[in-house]
C-alpha positions in Angstrom: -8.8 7.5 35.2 -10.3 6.5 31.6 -13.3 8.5 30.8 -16.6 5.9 31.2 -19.7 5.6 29.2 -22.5 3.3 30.2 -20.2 0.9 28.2 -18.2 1.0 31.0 -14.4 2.3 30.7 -13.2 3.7 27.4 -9.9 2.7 25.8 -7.9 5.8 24.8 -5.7 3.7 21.4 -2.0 5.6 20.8 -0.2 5.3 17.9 3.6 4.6 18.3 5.1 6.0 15.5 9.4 6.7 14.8 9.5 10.4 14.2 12.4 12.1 13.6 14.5 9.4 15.4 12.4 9.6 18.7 9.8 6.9 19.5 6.4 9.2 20.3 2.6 8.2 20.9 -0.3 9.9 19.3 -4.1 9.8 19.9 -6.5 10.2 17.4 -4.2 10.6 14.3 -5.1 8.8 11.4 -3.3 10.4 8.5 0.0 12.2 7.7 -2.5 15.3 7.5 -3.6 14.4 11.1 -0.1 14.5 12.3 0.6 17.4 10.8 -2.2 19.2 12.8 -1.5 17.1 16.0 2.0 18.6 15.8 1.1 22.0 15.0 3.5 22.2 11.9 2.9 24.8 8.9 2.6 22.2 5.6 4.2 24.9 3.9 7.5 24.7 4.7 8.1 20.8 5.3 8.9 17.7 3.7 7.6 14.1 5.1 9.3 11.1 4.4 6.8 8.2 5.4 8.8 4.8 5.8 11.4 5.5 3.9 9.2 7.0 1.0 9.0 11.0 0.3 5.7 12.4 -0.1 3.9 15.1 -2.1 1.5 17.5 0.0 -1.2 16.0 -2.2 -0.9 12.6 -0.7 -0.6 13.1 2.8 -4.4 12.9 3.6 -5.0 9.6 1.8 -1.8 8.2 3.2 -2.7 6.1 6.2 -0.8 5.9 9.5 -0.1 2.6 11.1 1.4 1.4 14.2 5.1 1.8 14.2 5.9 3.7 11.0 8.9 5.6 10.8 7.8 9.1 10.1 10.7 12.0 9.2 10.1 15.8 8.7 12.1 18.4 7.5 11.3 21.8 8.2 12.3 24.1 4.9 14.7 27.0 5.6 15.3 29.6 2.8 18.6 31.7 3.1 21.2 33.2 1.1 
């Protein structure tokens, strides 16, 4: 059941967004920074690719999430 408020019934919004291949729903995620977070992901050690377009670490909380982006993330792995 939605949560209520004198409102009435609240919405709850997800996000559809293509990550990594897979077709996944978010609440509440606004940013790439946001998704990062929701996802529990150390920005240290991965790339985004945001529709097609790589981004530096910099950009990722001005860079706003929409509906049905394609999102892909490498993890970096050091080895010899």
């Amino acid at each position: 059941m939605a949560p209520t408020s004198r409102l009435g019934p609240k919405t709850i919004f997800l996000m559809k967004i293509l990550l990594n291949g897979e077709m996944r729903e978010f609440e509440k995620t606004k940013t790439i920074t946001d998704l990062v977070s929701a996802l529990s992901l150390e920005p240290k050690v991965i790339l985004i690719e945001h529709n097609g377009l790589a981004l530096h670490r910099v950009e990722w909380s001005s860079c706003i999430l929409s509906d049905g982006d394609c999102i892909e993330i490498l993890q970096v792995a050091a080895g010899g």
